[in-house]
Every structure is written in C-alpha cells, then in structure tokens.
C-alpha positions in Angstrom: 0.0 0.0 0.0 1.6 3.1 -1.3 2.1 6.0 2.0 -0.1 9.0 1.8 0.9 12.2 0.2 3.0 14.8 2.7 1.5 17.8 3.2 3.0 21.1 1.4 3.6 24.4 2.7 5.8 27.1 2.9 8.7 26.5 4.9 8.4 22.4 5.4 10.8 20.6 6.7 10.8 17.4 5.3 12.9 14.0 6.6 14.1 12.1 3.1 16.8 9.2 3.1 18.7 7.0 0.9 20.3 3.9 1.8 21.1 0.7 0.4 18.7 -2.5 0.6 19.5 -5.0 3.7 22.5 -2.3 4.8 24.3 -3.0 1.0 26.0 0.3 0.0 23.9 2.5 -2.3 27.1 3.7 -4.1 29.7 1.3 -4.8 32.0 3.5 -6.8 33.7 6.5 -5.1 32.8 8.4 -8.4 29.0 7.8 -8.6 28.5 8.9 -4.7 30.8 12.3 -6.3 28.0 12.8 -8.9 25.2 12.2 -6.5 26.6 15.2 -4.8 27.5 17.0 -7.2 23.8 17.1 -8.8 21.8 16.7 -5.3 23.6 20.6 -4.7 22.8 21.9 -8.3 19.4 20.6 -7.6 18.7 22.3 -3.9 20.4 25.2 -5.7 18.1 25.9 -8.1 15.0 24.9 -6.2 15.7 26.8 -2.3 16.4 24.0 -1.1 18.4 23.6 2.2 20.4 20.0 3.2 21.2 19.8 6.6 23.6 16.7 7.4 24.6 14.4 4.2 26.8 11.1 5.3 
C-alpha cells in the first residue's frame, strides 16, 4: 500500500533518506556517490532547497 501524500507548505521541513537495501551500500563506486553530490547541490540550488547533514 503506497504511504499517503506529505503535506506542502511554505517552509516544510521534510525527513528524506537514501540507503542501500539490507544495509548493501547505495554507491559502490567513489565516483557515482561524487555525482550524486554533485547534482543533489545543483538541484537544492536551483529549487531553495536547504540539506542539513549528508553522510
């Protein structure tokens, strides 16, 4: 059963992870985790958006 939608407003803080299945990394090359980065800032740039701890 799929969740239920969040709820939007101004100034939301929302909670949103990634991690591997059964604790497997999600990146196993040093150089796809780099471009994850890399577009996960170009993407909060030019949306407002603010991350506050990234592992």
């Amino acid at each position: 059963m799929a969740r239920q939608p969040r709820f939007k407003y101004p100034g939301a803080v929302y909670h949103v992870m990634a991690r591997g299945d059964g604790g497997k990394p999600l990146f196993l090359q040093k150089e796809d985790h780099e471009s994850f980065l890399y577009w996960l800032e170009k993407i909060c740039g030019s949306h407002g958006w603010r991350v506050h701890a990234c592992e």
